[in-house]
C-alpha positions as CSV (number, residue, x, y, z in Angstrom):
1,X,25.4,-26.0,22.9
2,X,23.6,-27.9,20.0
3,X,21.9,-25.1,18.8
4,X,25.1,-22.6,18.7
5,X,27.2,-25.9,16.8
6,X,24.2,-26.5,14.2
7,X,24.1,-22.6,13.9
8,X,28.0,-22.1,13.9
9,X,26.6,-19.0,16.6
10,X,28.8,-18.2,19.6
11,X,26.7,-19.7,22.6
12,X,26.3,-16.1,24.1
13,X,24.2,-14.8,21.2
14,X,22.3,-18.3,21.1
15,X,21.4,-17.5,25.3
16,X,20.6,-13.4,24.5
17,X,18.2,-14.9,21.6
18,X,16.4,-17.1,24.3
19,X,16.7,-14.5,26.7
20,X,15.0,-12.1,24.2
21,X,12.3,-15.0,23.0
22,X,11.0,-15.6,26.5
23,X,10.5,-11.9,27.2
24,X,7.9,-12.4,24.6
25,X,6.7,-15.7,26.5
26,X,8.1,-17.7,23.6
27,X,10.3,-19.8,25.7
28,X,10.6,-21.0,29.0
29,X,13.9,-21.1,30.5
30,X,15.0,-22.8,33.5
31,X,18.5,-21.9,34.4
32,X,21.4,-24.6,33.5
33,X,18.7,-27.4,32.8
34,X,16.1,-26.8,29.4
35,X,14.9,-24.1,27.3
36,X,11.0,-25.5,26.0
37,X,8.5,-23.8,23.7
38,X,6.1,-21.9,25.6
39,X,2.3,-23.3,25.0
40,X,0.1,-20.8,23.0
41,X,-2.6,-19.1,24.9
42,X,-5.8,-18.7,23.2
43,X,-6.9,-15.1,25.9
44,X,-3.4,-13.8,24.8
45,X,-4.0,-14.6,21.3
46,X,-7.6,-13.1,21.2
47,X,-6.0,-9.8,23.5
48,X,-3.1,-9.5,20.2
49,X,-5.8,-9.2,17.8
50,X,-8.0,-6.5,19.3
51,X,-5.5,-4.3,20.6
52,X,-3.8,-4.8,16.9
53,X,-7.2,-4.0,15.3
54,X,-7.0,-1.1,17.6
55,X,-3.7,0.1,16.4
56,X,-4.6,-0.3,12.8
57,X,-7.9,1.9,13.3
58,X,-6.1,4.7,14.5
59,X,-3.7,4.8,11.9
60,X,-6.7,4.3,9.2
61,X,-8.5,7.1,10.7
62,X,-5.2,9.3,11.4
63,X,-3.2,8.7,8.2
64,X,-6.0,10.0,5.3
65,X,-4.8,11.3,3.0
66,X,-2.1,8.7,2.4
67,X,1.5,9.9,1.1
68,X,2.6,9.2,-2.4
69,X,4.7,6.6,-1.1
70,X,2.5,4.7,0.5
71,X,0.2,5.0,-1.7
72,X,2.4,3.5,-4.6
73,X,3.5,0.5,-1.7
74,X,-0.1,0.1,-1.6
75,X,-0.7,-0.4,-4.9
76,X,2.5,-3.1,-5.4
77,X,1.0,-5.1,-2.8
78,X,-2.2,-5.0,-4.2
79,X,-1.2,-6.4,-7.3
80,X,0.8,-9.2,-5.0
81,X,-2.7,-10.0,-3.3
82,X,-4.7,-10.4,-6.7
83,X,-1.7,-13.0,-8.1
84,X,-1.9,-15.1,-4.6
85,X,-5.3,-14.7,-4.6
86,X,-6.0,-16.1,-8.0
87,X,-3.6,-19.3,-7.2
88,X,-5.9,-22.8,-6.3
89,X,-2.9,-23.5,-3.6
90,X,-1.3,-21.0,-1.9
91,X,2.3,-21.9,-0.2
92,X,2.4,-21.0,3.6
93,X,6.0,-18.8,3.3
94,X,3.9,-17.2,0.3
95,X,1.1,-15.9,2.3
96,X,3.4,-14.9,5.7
97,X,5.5,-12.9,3.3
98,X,2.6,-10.9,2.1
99,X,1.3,-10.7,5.5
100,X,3.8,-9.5,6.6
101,X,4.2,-6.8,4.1
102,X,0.3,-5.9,4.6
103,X,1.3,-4.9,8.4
104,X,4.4,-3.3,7.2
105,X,3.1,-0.7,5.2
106,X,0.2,0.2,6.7
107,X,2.7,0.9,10.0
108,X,4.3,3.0,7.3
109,X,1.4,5.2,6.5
110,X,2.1,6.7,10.4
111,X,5.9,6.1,9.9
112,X,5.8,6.0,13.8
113,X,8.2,3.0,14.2
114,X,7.8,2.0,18.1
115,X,4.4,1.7,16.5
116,X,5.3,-0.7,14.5
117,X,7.3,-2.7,17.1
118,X,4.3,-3.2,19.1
119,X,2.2,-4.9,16.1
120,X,4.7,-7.1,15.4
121,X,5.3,-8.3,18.7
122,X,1.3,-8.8,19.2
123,X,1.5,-10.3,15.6
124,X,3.6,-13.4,16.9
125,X,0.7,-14.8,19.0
126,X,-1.4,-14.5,16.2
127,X,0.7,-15.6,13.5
128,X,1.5,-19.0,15.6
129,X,-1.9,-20.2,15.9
130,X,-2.6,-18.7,11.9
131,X,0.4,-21.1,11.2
132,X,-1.5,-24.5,12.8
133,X,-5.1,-23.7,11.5
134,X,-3.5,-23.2,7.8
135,X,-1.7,-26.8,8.1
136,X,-5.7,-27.8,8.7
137,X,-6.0,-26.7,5.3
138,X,-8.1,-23.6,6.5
139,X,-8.1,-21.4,3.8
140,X,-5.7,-18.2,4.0
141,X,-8.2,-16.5,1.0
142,X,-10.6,-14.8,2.7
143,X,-7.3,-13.1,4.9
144,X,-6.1,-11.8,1.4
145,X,-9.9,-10.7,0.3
146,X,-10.0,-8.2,3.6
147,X,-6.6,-7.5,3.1
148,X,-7.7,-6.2,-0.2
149,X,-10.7,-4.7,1.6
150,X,-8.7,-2.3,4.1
151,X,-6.5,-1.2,0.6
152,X,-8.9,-0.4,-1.4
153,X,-10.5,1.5,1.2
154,X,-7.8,3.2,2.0
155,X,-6.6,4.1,-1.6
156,X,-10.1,5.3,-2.3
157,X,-9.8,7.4,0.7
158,X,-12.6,5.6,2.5
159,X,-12.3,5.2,5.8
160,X,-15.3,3.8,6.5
161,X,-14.9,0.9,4.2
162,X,-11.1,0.0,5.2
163,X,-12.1,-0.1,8.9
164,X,-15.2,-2.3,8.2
165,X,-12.2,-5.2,6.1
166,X,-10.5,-4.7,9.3
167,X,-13.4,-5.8,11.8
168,X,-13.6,-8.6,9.1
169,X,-10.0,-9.4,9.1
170,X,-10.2,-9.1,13.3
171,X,-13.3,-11.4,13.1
172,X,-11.6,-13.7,10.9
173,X,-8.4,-14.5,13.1
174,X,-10.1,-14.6,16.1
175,X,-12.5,-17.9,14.5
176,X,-9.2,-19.3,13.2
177,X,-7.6,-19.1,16.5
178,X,-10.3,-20.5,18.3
179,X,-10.1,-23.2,15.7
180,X,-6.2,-23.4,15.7
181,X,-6.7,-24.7,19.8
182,X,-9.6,-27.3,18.6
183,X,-7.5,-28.7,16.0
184,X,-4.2,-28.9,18.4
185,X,-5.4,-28.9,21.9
186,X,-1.8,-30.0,22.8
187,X,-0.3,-26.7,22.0
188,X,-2.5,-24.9,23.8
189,X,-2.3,-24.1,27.9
């Protein structure tokens, strides 16, 4: 009842959203008592990041060559990554906005869109712990440099060399989750 007051949300659309959130094991609901914030789990994490590496892989190796489109989306974000990259501090919502942008358009380059839906909702177990390890003042750069990696790869029409930024960029989140449950233990199951 708070949350539908602070929200000005009918209490219906406030239960659907839990409802919807602990499908994804986000919450854990027990009836007419407390909804809680489901601990992260570092398997589940670890199992979101291969089988989105394997998602990404196909489309790298199905999608060449790219469309126009893409191709010009690729460019733009390029462009975004080389700004953020060349700032000393880079703002949290900063780098989640281009992350999520990354994802978005290379789920584009298939323009299969249940496709999509299944990255992002393996990208929330990932993007949870990516939030704790980057409070730690881990570094979100070498992210952007493989995120550059798989584009240019891409744009140059090398597979090879887009798929080898991705086993980099896999690599990479796996060691900052593993991190992400040393630093916070408490948030972990």
């Amino acid at each position: 009842m708070e949350l539908a007051s602070e929200l000005d949300t009918p209490r219906s659309k406030i239960r659907e959203a839990f409802r919807l959130l602990a499908q994804d094991k986000l919450v854990h609901i027990i009836p007419q008592r407390v909804t809680t914030i489901c601990k992260l789990n570092l398997g589940t994490t670890i199992d979101s990041i291969f089988i989105i590496q394997s998602l990404l892989a196909a489309i790298m190796k199905d999608c060449m060559p790219i469309s126009a489109g893409v191709e010009k989306e690729i460019s733009s974000l390029e462009q975004d990554l080389i700004k953020l990259d060349q700032k000393n501090t880079i703002e949290e919502d900063d780098f989640f906005d281009i992350d999520h942008q990354f994802y978005l358009t290379l789920c584009q380059a298939r323009n299969f869109q249940r496709l999509t839906t299944i990255i992002f909702k393996e990208k929330i177990h990932i993007d949870r712990a990516l939030r704790l390890v980057l409070k730690q003042q881990e570094s979100c750069k070498p992210i952007i440099s493989f995120y550059r990696q798989i584009f240019t790869g891409i744009r140059e029409k090398n597979t090879e060399s887009a798929l080898m930024g991705l086993c980099g960029l896999a690599n990479t989140l796996e060691d900052y989750s593993i991190k992400a449950e040393q630093y916070f233990p408490q948030y972990f199951q």
